[in-house]
VOVOPA-769985 format. One line per 4 residues: number of its first residue (from 0); their letters; for each residue x, y, z of N, C-alpha, C. Coordinates in steps of 0.02 Angstrom, whole numbers. Example, Ala and Ser with C-alpha at 12.3 -4.5 7.8 and 13.67 -1.06 7.14 Angstrom:
BEGIN
0	AS	660,-284,390,615,-225,390,660,-165,390  642,-112,354,684,-53,357,645,2,394
//
This chain:
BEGIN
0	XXXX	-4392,3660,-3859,-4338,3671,-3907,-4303,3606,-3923  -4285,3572,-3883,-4260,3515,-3884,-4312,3458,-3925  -4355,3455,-3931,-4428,3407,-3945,-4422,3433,-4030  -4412,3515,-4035,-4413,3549,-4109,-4338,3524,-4137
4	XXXX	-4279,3505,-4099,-4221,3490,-4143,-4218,3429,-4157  -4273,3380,-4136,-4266,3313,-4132,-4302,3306,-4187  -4339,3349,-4189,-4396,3344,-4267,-4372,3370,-4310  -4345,3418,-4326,-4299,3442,-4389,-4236,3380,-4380
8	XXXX	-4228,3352,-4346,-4177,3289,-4383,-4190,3227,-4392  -4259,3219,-4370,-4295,3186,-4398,-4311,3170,-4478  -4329,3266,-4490,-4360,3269,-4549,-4290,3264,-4609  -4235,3293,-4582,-4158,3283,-4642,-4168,3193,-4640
12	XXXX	-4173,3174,-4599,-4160,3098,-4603,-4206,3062,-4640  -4272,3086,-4618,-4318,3068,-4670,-4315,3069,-4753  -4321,3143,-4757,-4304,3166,-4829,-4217,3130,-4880  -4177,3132,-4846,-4111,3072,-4828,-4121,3007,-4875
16	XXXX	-4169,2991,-4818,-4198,2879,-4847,-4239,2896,-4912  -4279,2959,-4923,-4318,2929,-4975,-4303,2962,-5046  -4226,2994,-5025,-4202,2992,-5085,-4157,2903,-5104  -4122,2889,-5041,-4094,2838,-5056,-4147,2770,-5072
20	XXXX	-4209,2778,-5068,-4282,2733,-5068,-4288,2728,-5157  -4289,2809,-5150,-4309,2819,-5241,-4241,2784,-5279  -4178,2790,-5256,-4120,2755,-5306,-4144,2682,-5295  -4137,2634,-5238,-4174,2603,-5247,-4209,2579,-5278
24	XXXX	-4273,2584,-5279,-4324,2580,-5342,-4285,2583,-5405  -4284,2628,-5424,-4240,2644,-5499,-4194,2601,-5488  -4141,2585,-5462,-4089,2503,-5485,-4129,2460,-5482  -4188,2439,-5445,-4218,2375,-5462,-4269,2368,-5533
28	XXXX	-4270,2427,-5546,-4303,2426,-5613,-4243,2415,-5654  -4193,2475,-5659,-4146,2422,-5675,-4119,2390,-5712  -4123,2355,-5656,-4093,2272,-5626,-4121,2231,-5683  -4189,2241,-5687,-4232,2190,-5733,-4223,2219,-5790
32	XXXX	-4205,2267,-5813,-4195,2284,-5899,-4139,2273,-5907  -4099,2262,-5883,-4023,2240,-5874,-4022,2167,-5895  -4048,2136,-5852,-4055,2068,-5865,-4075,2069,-5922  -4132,2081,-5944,-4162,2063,-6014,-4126,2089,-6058
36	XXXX	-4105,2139,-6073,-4038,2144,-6114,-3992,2123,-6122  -3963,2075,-6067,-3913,2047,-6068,-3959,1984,-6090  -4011,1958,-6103,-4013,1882,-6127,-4029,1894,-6170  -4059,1941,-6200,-4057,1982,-6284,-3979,1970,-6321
40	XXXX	-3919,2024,-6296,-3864,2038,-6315,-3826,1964,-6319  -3846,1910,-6256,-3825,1841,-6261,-3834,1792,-6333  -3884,1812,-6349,-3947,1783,-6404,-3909,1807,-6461  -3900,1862,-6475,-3894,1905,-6523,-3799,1878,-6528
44	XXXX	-3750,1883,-6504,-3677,1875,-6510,-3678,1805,-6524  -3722,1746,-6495,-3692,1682,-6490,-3725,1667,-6597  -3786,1708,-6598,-3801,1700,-6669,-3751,1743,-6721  -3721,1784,-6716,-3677,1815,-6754,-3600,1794,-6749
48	XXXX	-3594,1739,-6678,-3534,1706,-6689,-3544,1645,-6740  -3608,1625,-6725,-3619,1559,-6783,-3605,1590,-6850  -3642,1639,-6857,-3628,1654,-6936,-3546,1678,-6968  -3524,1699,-6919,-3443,1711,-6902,-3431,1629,-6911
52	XXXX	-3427,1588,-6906,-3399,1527,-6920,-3439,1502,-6972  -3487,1515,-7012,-3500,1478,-7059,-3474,1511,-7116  -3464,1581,-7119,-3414,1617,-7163,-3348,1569,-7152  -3303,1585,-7110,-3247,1569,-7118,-3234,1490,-7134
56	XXXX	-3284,1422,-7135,-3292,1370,-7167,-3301,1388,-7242  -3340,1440,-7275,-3317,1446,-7339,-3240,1450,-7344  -3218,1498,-7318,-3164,1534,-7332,-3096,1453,-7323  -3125,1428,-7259,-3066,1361,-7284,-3067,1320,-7321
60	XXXX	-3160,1308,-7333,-3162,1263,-7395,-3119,1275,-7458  -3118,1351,-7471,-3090,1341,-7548,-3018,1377,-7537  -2988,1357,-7473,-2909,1357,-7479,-2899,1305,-7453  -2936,1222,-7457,-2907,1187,-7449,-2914,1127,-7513
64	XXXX	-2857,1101,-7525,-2897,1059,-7576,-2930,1000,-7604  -2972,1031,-7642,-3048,967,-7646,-3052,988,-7720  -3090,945,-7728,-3133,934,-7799,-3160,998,-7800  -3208,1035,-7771,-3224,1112,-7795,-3174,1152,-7787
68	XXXX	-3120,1147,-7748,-3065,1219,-7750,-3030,1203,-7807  -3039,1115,-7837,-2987,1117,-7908,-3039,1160,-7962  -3116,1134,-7945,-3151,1152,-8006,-3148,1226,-8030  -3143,1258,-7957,-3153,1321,-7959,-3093,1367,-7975
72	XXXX	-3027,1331,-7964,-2952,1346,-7990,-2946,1342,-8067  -2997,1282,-8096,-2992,1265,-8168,-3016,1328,-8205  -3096,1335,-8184,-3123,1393,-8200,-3111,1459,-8209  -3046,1460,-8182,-2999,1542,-8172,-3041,1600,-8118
76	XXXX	-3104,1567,-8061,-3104,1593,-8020,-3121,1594,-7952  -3063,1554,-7938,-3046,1528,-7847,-3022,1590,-7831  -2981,1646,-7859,-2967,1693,-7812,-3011,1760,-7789  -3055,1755,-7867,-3106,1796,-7840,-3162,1768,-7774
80	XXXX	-3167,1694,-7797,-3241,1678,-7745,-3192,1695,-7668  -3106,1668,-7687,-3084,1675,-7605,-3089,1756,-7595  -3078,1796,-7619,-3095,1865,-7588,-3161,1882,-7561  -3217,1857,-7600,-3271,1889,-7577,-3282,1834,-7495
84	XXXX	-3271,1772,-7504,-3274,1727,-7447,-3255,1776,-7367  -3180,1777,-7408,-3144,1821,-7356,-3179,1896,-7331  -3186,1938,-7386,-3217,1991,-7365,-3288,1962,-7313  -3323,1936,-7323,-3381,1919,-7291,-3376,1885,-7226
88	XXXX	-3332,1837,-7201,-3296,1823,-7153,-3266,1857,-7093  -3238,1927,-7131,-3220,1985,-7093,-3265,2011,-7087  -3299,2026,-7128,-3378,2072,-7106,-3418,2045,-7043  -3423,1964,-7046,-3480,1943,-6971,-3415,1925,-6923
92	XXXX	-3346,1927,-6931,-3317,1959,-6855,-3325,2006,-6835  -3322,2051,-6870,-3334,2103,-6834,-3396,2144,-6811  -3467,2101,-6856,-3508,2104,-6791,-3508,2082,-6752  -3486,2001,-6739,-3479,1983,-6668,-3432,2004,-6627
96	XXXX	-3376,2025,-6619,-3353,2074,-6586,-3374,2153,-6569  -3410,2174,-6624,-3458,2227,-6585,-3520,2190,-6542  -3540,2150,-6548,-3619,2111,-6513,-3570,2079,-6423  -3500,2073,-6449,-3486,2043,-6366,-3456,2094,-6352
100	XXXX	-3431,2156,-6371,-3442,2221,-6331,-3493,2245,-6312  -3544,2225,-6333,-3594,2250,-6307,-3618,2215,-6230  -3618,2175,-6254,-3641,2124,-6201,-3590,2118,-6127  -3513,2146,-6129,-3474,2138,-6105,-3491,2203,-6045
104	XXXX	-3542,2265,-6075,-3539,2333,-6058,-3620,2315,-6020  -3635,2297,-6040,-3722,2261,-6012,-3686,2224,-5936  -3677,2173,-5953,-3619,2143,-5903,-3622,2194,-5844  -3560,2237,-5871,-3525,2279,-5806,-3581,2338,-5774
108	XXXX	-3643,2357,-5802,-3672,2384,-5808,-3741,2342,-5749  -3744,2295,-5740,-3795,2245,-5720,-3744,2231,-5654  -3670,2217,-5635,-3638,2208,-5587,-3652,2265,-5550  -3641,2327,-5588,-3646,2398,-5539,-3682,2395,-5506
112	XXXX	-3758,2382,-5527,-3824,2388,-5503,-3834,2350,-5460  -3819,2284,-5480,-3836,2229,-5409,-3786,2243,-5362  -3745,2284,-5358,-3702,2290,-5300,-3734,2378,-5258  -3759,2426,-5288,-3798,2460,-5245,-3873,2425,-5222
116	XXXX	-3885,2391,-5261,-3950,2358,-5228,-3935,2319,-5164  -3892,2292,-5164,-3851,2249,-5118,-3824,2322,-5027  -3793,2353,-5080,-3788,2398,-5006,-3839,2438,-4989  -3895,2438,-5019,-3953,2480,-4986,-4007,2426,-4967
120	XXXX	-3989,2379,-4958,-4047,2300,-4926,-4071,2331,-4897  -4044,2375,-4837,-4077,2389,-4762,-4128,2466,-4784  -4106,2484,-4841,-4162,2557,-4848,-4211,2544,-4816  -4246,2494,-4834,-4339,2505,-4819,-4345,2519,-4760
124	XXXX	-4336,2479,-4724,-4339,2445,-4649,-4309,2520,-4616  -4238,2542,-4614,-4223,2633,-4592,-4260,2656,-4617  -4291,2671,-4681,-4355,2719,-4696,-4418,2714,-4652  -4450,2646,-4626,-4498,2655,-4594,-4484,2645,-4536
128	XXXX	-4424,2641,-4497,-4428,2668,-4454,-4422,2725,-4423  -4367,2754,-4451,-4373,2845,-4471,-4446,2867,-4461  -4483,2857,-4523,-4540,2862,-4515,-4602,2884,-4468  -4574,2795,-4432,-4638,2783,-4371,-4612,2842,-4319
132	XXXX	-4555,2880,-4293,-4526,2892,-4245,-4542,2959,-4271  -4554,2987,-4309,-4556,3068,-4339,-4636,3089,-4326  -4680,3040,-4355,-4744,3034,-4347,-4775,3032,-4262  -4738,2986,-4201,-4747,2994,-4165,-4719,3071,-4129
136	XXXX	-4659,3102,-4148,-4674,3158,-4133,-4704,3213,-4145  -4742,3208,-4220,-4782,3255,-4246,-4858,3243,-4210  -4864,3196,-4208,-4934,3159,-4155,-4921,3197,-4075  -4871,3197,-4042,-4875,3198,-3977,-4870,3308,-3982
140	XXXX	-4851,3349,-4025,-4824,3411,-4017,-4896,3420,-4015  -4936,3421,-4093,-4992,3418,-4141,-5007,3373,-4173  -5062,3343,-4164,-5096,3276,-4202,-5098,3315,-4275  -5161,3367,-4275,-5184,3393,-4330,-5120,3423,-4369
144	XXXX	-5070,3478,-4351,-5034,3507,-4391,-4990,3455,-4412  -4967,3370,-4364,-4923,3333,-4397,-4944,3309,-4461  -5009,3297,-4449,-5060,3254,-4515,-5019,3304,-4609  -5058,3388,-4578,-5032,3397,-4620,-4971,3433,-4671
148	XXXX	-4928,3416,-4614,-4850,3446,-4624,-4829,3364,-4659  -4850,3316,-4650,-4828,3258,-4658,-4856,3228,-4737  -4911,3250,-4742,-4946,3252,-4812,-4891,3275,-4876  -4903,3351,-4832,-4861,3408,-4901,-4785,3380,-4913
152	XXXX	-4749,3371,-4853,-4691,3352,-4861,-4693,3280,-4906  -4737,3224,-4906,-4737,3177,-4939,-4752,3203,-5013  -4808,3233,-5037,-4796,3269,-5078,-4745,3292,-5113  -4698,3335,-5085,-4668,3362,-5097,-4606,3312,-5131
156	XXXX	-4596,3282,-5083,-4545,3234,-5099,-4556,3179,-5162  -4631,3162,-5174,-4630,3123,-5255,-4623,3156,-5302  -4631,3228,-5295,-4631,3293,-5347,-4550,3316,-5367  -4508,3317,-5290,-4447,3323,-5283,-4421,3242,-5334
160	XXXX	-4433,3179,-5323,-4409,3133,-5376,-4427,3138,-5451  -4492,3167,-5449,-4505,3162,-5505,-4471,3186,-5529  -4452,3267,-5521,-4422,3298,-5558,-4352,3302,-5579  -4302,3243,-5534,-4246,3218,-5540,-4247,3183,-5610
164	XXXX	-4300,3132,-5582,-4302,3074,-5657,-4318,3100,-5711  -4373,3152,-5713,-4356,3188,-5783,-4313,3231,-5822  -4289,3262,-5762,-4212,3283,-5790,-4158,3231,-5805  -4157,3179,-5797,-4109,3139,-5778,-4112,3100,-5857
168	XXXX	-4172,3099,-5878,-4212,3050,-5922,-4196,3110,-5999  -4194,3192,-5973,-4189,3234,-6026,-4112,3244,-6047  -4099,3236,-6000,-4009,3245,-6015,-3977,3187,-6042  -3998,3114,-6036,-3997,3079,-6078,-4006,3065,-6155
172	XXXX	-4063,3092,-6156,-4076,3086,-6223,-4050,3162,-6251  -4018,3221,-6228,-3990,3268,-6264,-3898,3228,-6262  -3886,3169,-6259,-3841,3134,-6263,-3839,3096,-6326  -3912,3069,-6340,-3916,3046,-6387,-3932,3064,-6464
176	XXXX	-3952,3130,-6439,-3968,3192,-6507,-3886,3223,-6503  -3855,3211,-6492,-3796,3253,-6490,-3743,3195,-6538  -3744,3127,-6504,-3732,3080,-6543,-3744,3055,-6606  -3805,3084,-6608,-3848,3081,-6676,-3833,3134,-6724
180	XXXX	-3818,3182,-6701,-3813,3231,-6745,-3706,3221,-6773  -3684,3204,-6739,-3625,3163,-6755,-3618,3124,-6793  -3650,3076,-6817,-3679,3000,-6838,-3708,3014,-6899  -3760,3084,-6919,-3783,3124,-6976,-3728,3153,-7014
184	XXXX	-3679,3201,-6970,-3633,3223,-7001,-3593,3182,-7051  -3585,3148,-6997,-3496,3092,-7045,-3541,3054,-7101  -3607,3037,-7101,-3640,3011,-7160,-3662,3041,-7215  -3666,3121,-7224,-3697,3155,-7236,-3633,3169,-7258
188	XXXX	-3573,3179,-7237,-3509,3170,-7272,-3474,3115,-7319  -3492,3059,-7311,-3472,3010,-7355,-3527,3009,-7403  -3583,3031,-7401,-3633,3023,-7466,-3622,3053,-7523  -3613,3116,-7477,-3577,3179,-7529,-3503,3166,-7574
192	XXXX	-3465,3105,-7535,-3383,3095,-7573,-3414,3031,-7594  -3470,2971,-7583,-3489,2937,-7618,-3526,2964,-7701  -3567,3019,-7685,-3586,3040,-7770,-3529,3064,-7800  -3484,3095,-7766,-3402,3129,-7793,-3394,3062,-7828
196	XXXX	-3389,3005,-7801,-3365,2965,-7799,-3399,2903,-7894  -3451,2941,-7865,-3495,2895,-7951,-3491,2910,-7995  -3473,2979,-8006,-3452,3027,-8059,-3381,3028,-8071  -3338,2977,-8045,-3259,2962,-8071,-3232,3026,-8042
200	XXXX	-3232,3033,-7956,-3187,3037,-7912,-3123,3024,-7912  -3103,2960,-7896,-3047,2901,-7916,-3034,2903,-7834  -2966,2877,-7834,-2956,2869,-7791,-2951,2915,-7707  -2953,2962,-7709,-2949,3004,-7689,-3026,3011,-7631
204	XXXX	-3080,3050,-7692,-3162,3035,-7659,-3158,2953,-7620  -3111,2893,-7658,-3130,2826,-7626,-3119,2827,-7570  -3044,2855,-7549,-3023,2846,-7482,-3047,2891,-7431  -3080,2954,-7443,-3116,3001,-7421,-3203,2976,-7390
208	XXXX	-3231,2921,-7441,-3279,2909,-7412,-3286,2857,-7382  -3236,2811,-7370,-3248,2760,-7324,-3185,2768,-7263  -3156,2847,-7259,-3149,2867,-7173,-3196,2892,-7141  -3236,2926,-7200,-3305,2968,-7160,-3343,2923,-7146
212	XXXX	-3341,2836,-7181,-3398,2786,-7158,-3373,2761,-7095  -3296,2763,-7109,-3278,2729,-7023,-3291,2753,-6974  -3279,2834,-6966,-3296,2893,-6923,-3369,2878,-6907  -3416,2870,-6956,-3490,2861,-6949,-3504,2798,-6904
216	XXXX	-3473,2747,-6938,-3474,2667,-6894,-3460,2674,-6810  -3388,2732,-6811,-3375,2746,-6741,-3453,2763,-6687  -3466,2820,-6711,-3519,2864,-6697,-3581,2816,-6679  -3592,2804,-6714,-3647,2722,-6706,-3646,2665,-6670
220	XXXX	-3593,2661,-6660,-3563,2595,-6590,-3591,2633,-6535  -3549,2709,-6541,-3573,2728,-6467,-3646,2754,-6451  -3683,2755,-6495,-3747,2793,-6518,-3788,2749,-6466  -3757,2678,-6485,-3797,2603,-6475,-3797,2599,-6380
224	XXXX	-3741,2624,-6352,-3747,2647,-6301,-3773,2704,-6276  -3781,2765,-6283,-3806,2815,-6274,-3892,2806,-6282  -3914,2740,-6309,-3983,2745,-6333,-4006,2690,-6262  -3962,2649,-6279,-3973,2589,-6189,-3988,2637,-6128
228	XXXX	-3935,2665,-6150,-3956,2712,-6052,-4023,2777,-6074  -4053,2778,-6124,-4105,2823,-6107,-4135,2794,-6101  -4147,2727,-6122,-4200,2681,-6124,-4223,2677,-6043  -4160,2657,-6030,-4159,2651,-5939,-4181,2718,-5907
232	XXXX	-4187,2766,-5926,-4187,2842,-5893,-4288,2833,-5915  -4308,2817,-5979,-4368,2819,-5985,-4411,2774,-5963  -4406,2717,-5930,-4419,2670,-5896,-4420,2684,-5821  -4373,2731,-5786,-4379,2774,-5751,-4447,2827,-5718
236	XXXX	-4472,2853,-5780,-4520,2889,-5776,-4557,2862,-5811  -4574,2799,-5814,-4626,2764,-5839,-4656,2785,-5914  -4614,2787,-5952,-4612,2774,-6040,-4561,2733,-6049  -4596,2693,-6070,-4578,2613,-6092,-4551,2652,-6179
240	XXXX	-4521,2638,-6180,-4471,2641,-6269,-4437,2591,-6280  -4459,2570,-6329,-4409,2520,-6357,-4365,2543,-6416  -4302,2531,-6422,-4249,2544,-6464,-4212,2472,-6488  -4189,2466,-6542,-4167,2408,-6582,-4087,2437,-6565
244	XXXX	-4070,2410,-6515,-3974,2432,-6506,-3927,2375,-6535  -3970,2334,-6537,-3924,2272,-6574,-3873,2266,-6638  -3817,2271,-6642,-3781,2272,-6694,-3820,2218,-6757  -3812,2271,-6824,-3849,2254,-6877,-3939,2263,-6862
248	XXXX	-3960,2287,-6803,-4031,2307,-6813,-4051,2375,-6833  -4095,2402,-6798,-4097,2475,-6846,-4038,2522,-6852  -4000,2522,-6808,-3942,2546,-6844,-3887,2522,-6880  -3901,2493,-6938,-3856,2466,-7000,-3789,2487,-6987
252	XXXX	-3726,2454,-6980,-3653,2476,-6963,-3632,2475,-7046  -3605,2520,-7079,-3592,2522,-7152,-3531,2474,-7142  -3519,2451,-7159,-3449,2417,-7167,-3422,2412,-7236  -3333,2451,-7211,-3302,2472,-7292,-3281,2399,-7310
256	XXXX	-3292,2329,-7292,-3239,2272,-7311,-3321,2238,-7389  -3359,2272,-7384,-3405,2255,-7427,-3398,2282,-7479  -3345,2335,-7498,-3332,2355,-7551,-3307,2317,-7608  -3276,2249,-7575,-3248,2181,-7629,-3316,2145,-7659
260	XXXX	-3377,2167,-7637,-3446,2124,-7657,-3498,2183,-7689  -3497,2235,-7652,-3543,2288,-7696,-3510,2325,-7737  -3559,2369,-7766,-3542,2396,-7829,-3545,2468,-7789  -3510,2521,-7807,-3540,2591,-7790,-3599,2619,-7760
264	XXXX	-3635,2588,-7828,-3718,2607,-7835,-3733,2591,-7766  -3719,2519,-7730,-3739,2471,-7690,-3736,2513,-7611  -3654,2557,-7624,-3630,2559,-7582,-3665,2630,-7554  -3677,2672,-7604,-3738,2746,-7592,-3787,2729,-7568
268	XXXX	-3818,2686,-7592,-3891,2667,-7571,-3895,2644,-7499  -3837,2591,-7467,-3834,2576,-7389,-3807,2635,-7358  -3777,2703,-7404,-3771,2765,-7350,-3839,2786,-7357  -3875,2796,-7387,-3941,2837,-7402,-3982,2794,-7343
272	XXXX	-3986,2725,-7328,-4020,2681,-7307,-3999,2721,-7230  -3938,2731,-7203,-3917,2721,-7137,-3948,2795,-7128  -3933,2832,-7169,-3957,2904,-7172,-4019,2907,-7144  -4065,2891,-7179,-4140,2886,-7166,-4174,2870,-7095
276	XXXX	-4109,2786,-7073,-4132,2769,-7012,-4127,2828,-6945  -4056,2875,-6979,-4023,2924,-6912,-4102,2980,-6916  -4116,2992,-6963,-4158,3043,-6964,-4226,3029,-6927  -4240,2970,-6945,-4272,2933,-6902,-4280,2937,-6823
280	XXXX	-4241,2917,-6813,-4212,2883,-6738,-4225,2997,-6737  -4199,3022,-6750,-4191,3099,-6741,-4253,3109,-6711  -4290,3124,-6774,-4368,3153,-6739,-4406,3109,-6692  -4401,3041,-6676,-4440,3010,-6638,-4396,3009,-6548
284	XXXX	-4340,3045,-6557,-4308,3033,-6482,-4338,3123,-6456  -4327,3173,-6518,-4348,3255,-6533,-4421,3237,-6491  -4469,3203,-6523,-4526,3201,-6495,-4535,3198,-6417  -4526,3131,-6392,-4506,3091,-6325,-4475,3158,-6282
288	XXXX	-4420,3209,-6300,-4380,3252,-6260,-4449,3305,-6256  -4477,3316,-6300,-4525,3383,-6311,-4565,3351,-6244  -4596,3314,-6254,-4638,3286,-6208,-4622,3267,-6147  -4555,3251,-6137,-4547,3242,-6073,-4514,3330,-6030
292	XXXX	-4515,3380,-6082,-4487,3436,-6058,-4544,3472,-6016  -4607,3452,-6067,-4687,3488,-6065,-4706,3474,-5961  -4696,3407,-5975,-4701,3360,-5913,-4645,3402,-5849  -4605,3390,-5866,-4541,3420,-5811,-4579,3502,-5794
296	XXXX	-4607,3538,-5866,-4624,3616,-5847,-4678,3609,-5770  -4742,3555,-5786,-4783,3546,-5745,-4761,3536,-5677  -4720,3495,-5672,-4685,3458,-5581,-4672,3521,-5572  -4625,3541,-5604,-4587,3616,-5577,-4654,3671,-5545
300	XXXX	-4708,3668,-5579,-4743,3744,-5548,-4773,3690,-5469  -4792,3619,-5496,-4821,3592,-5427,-4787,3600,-5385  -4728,3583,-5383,-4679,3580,-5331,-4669,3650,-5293  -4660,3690,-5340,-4660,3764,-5305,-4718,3791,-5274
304	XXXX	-4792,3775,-5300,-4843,3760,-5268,-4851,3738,-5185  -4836,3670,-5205,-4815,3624,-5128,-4787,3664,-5107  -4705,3664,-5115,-4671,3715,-5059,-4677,3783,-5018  -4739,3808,-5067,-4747,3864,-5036,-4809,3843,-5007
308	XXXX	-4868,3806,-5010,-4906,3800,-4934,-4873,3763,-4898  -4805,3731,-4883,-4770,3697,-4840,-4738,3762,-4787  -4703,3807,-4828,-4686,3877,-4788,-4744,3919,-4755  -4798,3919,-4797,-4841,3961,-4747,-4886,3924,-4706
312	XXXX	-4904,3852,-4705,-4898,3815,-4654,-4852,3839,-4585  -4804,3823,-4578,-4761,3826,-4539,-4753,3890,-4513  -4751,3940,-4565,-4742,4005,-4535,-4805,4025,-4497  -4867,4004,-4509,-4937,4040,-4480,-4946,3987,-4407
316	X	-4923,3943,-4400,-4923,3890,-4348,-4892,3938,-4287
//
């Protein structure tokens, strides 16, 4: 009896490490997409701060004065070129301030990780020794029945992760269809007060469709996150996906300060444009979930499989 309680706490301890084995693993994977995102998101902010300063060198050039801010004063239009300067100026701050939020969240996101990797150093080393000490008592009770109580249970337990990470990996991405379908709405709302809007709206449709673009812009910042961490959840279960999260990549941020440079027409067509991409991004994440649900159905019958010659194992012993 005593020899049987040493082995059932064996086996909690066992089962114990190789869940904390499997987190493990998964932060050191990670670890490394972390990094590379962060020298991506590095890449990406330090180039959208440049262009953030080569705007705002227009913008001082022709409020300071020279021979072109007179020429262009003579001409009767220094105040238009300074608006559009200006408008455009504000436009690449504020991608670079979305690109070093991003990078700021990558950051804190990459600290987390190297700090559980950091407190689970010693996993391996407790896992195999756990291990060696469980095995020698399954060897000394029953050689043969340890062999294969020790099998199934291993079994059991990659079936038991698997089926974490695909849930883990599905609930993610119903994060990001949920986001998405948010992100459709508010666009799918300003298109509609944008055509209001071509047909002599006035003011009214104007201010109507560029809250629904801001609302949309909102939706899309966070989209850009919600799409990072599935990435990480599908990398997980070994589907590699790549997603363009980068401010100004496939998901186009509408920005209302472009309204001083486009025309209406201009301004429908970059909702229709962003439109297209959400619908996009829709069915190809729709797909990825179908497939990884199909997958999750399978673990589930194995696992119940396993577990039940693990019980009648034990019970016929």
């Amino acid at each position: 009896a005593g020899n049987g309680g040493a082995t059932d706490g064996s086996r909690r301890e066992l089962a114990q490490l190789r869940e904390e084995m499997a987190a493990l693993q998964r932060d050191q994977a990670l670890l490394e997409m972390l990094r590379q995102q962060e020298r991506q998101c590095q890449m990406e902010a330090e180039r959208l701060r440049q262009a953030w300063d080569k705007e705002q060198e227009d913008v001082d050039r022709l409020e300071r004065v020279s021979l072109s801010a007179l020429l262009a004063n003579l001409s009767g239009r220094k105040e238009e070129r300074l608006e559009k300067e200006e408008a455009e100026a504000l436009a690449a701050r504020l991608q670079y301030q979305t690109a070093q939020r991003q990078l700021d969240e990558v950051q804190s996101e990459l600290r987390a990780c190297e700090d559980r990797i950091q407190a689970s150093r010693d996993c391996p080393a407790r896992y195999e020794a756990c291990l060696r000490t469980r095995q020698a008592a399954l060897k000394a009770g029953d050689p043969v029945l340890g062999e294969q109580i020790g099998g199934l249970e291993s079994h059991i337990a990659s079936l038991t992760a698997r089926r974490r990470e695909l849930r883990e990996a599905l609930e993610a991405g119903m994060r990001v269809l949920e986001r998405l379908d948010r992100a459709i709405d508010k666009l799918n709302s300003a298109g509609g007060w944008s055509t209001w809007d071509l047909l002599g709206g006035g003011l009214v449709s104007d201010m109507m469709k560029y809250s629904r673009l801001d609302e949309a812009q909102e939706q899309i910042e966070m989209l850009r996150g919600d799409l990072r961490r599935y990435q990480a959840e599908l990398a997980d279960v070994e589907r590699m996906e790549q997603f363009d999260v980068r401010p100004g990549g496939m998901m186009q941020a509408v920005d209302i300060f472009f309204d001083n440079i486009f025309t209406d027409w201009m301004v429908r067509d970059q909702i229709q444009h962003s439109q297209n991409e959400m619908y996009g991004l829709q069915s190809r994440v729709r797909g990825i979930q179908d497939r990884l649900a199909r997958e999750l159905t399978d673990v589930e019958r194995g696992l119940a499989a396993a577990q039940g010659d693990l019980d009648r194992l034990v019970e016929e012993a």
